[in-house]
C-alpha positions as CSV (number, residue, x, y, z in Angstrom):
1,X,-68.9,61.7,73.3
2,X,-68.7,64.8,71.6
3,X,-71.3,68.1,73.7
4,X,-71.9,71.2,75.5
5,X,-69.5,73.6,75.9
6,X,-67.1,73.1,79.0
7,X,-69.0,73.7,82.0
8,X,-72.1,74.4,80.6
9,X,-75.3,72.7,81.2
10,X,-77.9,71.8,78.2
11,X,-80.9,73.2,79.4
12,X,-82.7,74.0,76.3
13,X,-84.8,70.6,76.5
14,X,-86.1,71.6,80.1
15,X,-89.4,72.8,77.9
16,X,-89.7,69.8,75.5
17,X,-90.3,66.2,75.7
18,X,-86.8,65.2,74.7
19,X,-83.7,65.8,76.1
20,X,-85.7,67.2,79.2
21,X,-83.9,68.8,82.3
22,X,-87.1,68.0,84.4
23,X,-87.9,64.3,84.5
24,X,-90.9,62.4,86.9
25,X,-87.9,62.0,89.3
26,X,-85.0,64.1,89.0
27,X,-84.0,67.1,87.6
28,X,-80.7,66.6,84.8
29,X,-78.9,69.4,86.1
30,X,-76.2,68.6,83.0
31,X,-74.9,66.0,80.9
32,X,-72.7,65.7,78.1
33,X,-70.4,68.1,79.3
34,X,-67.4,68.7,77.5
35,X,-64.2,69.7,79.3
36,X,-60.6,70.9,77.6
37,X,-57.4,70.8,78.6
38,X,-54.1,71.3,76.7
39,X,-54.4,67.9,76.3
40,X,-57.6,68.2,74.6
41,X,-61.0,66.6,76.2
42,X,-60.3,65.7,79.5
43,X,-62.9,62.6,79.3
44,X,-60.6,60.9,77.0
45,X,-58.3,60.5,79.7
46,X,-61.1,57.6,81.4
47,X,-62.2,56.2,77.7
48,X,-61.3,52.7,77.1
49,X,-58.9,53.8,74.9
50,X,-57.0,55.3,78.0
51,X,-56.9,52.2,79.6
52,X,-55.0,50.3,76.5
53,X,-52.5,53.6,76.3
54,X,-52.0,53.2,79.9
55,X,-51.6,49.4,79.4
56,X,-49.4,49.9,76.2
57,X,-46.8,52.3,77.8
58,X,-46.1,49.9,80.2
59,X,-45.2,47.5,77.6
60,X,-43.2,49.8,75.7
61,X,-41.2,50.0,78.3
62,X,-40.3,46.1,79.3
63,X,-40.0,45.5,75.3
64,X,-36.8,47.7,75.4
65,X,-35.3,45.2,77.7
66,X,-37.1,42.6,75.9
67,X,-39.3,41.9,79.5
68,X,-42.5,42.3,77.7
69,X,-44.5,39.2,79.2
70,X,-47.8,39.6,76.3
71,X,-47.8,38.7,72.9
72,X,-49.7,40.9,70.3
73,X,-50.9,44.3,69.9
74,X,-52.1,45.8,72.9
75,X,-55.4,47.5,71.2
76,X,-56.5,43.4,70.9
77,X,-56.4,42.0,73.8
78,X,-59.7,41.7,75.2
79,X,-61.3,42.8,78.4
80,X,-61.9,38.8,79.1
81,X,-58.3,38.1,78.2
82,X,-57.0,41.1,80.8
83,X,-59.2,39.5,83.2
84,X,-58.0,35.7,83.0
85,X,-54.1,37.3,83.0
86,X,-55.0,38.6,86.5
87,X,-56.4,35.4,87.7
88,X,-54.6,32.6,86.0
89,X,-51.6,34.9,84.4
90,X,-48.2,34.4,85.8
91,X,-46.7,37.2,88.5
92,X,-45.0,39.1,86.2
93,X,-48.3,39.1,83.7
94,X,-51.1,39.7,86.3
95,X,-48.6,42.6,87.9
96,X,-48.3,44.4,84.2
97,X,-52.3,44.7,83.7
98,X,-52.4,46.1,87.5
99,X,-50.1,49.0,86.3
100,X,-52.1,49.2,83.6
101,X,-55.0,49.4,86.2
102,X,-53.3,52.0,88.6
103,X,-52.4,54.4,85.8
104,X,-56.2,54.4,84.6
105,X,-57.3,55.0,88.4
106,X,-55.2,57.3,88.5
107,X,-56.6,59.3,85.4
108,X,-59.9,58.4,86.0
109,X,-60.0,60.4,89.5
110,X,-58.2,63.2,87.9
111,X,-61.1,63.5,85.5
112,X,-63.6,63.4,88.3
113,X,-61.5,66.2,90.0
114,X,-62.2,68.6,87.2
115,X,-66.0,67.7,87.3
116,X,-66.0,68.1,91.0
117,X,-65.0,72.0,89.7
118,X,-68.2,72.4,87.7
119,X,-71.3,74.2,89.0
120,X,-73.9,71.2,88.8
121,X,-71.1,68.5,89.8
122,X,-69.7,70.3,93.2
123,X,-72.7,68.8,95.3
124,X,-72.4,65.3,93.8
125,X,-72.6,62.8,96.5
126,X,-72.3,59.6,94.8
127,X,-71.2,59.0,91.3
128,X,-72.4,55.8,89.4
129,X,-69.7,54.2,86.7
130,X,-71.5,52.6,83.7
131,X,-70.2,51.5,80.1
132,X,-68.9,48.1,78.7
133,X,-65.3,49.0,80.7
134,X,-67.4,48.5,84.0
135,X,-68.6,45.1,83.1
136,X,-64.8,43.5,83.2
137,X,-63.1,42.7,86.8
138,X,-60.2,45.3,85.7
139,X,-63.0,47.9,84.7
140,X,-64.3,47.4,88.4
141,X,-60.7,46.8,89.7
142,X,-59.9,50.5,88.5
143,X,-63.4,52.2,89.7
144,X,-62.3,50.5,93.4
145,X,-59.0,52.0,93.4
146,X,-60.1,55.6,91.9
147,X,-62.7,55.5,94.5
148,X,-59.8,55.0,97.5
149,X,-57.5,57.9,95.9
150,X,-60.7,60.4,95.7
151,X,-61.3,58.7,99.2
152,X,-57.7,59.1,101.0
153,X,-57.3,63.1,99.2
154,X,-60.6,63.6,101.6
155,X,-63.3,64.0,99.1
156,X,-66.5,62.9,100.5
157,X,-67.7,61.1,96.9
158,X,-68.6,57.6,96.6
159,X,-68.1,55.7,93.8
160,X,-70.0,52.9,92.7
161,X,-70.2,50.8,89.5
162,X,-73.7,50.5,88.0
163,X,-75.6,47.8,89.3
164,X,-77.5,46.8,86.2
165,X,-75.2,44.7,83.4
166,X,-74.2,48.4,81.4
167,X,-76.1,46.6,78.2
168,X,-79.0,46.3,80.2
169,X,-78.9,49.6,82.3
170,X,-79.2,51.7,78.9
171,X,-82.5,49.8,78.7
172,X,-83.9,49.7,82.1
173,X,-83.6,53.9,82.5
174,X,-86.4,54.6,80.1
175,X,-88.8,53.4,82.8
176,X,-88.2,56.6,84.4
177,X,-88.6,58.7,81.5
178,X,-92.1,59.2,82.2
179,X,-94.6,59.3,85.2
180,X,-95.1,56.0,86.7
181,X,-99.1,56.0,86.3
182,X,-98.6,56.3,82.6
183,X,-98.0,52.2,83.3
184,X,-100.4,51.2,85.9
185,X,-102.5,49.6,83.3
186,X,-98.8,47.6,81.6
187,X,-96.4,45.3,82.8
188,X,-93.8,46.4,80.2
189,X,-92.2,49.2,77.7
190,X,-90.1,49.5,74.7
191,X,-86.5,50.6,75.1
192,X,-84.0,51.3,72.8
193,X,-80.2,52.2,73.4
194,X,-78.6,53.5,70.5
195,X,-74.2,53.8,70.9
196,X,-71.5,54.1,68.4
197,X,-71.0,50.9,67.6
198,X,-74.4,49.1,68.4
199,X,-77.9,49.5,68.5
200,X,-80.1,47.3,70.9
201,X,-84.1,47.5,71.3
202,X,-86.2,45.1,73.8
203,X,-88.5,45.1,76.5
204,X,-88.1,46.3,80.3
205,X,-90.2,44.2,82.1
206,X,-91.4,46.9,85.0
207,X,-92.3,44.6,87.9
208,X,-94.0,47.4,89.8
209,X,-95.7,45.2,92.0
210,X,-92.5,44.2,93.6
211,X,-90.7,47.2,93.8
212,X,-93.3,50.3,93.1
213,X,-90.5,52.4,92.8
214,X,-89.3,50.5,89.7
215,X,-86.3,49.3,91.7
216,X,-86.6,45.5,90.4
217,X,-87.2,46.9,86.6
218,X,-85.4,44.0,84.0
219,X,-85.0,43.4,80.6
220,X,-87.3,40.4,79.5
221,X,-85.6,40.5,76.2
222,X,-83.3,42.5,74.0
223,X,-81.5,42.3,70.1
224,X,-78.3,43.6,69.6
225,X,-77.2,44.5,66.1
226,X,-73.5,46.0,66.0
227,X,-74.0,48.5,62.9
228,X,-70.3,49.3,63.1
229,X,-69.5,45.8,61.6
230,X,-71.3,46.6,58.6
231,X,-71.3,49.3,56.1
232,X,-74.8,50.8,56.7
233,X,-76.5,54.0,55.8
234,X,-78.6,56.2,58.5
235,X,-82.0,55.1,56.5
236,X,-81.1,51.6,56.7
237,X,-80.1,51.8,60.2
238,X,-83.3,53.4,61.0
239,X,-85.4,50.6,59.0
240,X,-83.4,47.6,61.0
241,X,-84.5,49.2,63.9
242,X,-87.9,49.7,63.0
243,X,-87.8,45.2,62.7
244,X,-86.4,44.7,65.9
245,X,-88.8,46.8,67.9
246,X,-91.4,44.7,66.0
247,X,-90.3,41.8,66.4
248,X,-89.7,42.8,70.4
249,X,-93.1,43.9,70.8
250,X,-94.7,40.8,69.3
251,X,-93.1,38.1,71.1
252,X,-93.5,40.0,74.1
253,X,-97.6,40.0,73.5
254,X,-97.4,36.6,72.2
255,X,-95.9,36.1,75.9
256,X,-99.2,38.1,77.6
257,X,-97.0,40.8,78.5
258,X,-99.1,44.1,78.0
259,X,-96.8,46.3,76.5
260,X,-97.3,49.9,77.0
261,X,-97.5,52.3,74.3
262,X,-94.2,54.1,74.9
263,X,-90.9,53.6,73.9
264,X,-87.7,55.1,75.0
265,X,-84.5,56.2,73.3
266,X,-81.1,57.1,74.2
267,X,-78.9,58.3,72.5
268,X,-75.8,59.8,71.9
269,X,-75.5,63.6,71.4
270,X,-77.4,66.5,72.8
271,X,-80.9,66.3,72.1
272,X,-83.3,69.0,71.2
273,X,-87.0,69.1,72.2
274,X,-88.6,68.2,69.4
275,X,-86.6,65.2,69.1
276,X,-84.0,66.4,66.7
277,X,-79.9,65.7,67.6
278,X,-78.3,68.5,68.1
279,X,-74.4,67.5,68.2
280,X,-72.8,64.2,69.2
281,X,-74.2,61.5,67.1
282,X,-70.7,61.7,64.7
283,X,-70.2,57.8,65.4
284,X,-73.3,56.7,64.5
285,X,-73.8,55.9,60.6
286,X,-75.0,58.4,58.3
287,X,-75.7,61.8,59.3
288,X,-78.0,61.9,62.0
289,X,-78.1,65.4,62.9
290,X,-79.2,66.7,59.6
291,X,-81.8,69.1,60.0
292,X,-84.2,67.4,57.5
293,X,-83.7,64.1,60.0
294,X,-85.8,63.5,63.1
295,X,-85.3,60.0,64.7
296,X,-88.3,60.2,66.8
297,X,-90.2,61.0,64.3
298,X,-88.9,58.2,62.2
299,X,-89.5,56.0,64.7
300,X,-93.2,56.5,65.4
301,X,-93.6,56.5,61.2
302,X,-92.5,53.0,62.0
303,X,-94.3,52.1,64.9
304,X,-97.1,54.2,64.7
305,X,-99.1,52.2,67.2
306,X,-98.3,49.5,70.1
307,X,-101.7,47.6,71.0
308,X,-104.7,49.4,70.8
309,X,-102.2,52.8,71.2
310,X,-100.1,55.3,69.4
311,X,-97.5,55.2,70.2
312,X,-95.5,58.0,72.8
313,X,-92.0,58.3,72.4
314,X,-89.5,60.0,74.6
315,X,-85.7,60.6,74.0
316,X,-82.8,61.1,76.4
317,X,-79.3,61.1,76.2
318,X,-77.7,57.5,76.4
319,X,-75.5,58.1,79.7
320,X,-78.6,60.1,81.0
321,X,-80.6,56.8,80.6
322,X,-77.7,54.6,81.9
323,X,-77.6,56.8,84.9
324,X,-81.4,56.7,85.2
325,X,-81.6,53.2,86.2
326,X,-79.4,53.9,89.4
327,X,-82.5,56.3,90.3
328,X,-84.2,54.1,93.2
329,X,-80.5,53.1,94.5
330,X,-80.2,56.9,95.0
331,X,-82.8,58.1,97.4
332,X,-80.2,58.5,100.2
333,X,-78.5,61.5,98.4
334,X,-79.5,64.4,97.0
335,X,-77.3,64.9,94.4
336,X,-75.6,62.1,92.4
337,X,-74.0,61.4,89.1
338,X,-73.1,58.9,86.2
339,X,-69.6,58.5,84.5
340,X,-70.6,55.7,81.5
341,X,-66.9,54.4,80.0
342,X,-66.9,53.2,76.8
343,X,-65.5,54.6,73.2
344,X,-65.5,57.8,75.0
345,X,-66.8,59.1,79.0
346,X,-70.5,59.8,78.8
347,X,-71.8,61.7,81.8
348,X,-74.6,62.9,83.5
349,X,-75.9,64.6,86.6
350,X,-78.9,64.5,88.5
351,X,-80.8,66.5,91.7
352,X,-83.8,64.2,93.4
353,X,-86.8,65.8,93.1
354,X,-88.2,64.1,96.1
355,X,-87.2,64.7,99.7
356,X,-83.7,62.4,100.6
357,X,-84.5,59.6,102.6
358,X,-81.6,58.9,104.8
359,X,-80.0,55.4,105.9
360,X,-80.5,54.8,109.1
């Protein structure tokens, strides 16, 4: 996820609406950092491409002594075939993808070492760990271990993988994009989660009655489309997306859900006040931060209105909005963080605005 400058926090959307450092609940004291090495960007080293370099060296080496237990190249063996080779793989087959699991833990605290070093990450308490890697048991396997290493070297960080399925998180955050009052007269928004290789729009059923603090927020229902399996343009990207919020937001008022006039966006990238893309959306199709293109405005053009509404839009970062849905999990810290791995390491971090409440 390409972004700021290394150790620089993108503050220019503290004034705006989009990409805003001051939020209802927090204050994003950075996100998409970008950090170099001689290497090159040090989040690669905790990508999900790390993982399978990690997992391929290994295999490099047993194939020169013809020891190499898996069949296939490395880059397509799935997350749920890693997982069933540790639970139903021979010794020799679970042991190789529990190298493979070590060596990422290993460089996945080394790149939370040189965040630790970063103004706006050297108070950060907790850390949450997002992305489709999470979801697997060797994604949570590695996060575990990384979390002892950081633990054992005596750094006072937890590390904790995101509660919310990562498809679903990227949803759930926009409820915290705006002022809670803003839906005391709904039961639901809009959300949309826009990645590199997928786009997915649905409804966060709020549930404020059982959890004010939007704790027990859920997605009701959601549509994936995976643009990267298709050869699409940005305009017909934009118009897909235009049907599926329409299609959300009627079934969910054909269900009785009142559906407030708001929908949320993440998205890759940095993301400029007025709703504009600054840098970062390269993997997305088409051109997206042209100056002449403005996805929130292309989005309201499309859904001008929701009920008796029009419709209010607000944009965030994707890992922001990921990490956003942690937010009522977090009131025992102060400051806390998200690490979202996927394609690349999105990140994010985050002050409470709101006195700490303590466990007692």
């Amino acid at each position: 996820m390409a972004g700021a400058t290394a150790e620089k926090t993108r503050s220019a959307g503290a004034t705006g609406p989009h990409g805003a450092a001051e939020l209802p609940s927090v204050i994003v004291t950075s996100y998409n950092l970008e950090i170099r090495d001689e290497d090159g960007f040090v989040g690669d080293k905790a990508s999900r491409s790390a993982f399978v370099e990690h997992l391929d060296a290994l295999r490099q080496h047993l194939k020169k002594n013809g020891d190499d237990p898996l069949r296939g190249k490395t880059a397509e063996i799935s997350k749920k075939e890693l997982d069933a080779l540790l639970k139903e793989g021979d010794a020799t087959e679970a042991a190789l993808v529990l190298g493979a699991v070590e060596g990422f833990a290993q460089s996945l605290a080394f790149v939370i070492r040189r965040f630790a070093r970063l103004k706006n990450w050297a108070e950060v308490e907790r850390i949450v760990v997002g992305g489709g890697f999470r979801e697997s048991r060797i994604g949570e396997l590695a996060i575990a271990r990384a979390a002892i290493i950081l633990r054992t070297e005596g750094r006072d960080i937890d590390l904790v993988p995101i509660r919310h399925h990562p498809d679903e998180a990227g949803l759930v955050g926009s409820a915290h994009l705006a002022p809670k009052w803003i839906f005391e007269a709904f039961d639901s928004l809009v959300a949309v989660d826009i990645g590199g290789s997928n786009i997915r729009a649905g409804i966060v059923e709020l549930r404020q009655k059982k959890a004010p603090d939007l704790g027990k927020a859920r997605v009701w229902k959601s549509e994936l489309w995976r643009h990267a399996d298709e050869e699409t343009s940005r305009d017909e990207a934009i118009k897909r997306l235009g049907r599926m919020l329409k299609e959300q937001i009627e079934q969910a008022e054909k269900e009785g859900l009142r559906v407030a006039p708001f929908i949320g966006i993440g998205c890759p990238g940095l993301i400029e006040p007025d709703g504009s893309i600054d840098r970062g959306a390269q993997n997305l199709p088409g051109n997206w931060e042209s100056s002449r293109f403005n996805l929130v405005a292309s989005v309201r053009e499309l859904v001008p209105r929701i009920g008796e509404h029009d419709t209010e839009i607000v944009m965030h970062n994707d890992a922001v909005i990921q990490g956003l849905s942690e937010m009522p999990a977090m009131q025992d810290v102060e400051n806390w963080a998200v690490l979202t791995i996927g394609t690349g390491l999105g990140n994010a971090s985050y002050r409470n605005r709101d006195k700490v409440k303590k466990k007692g």
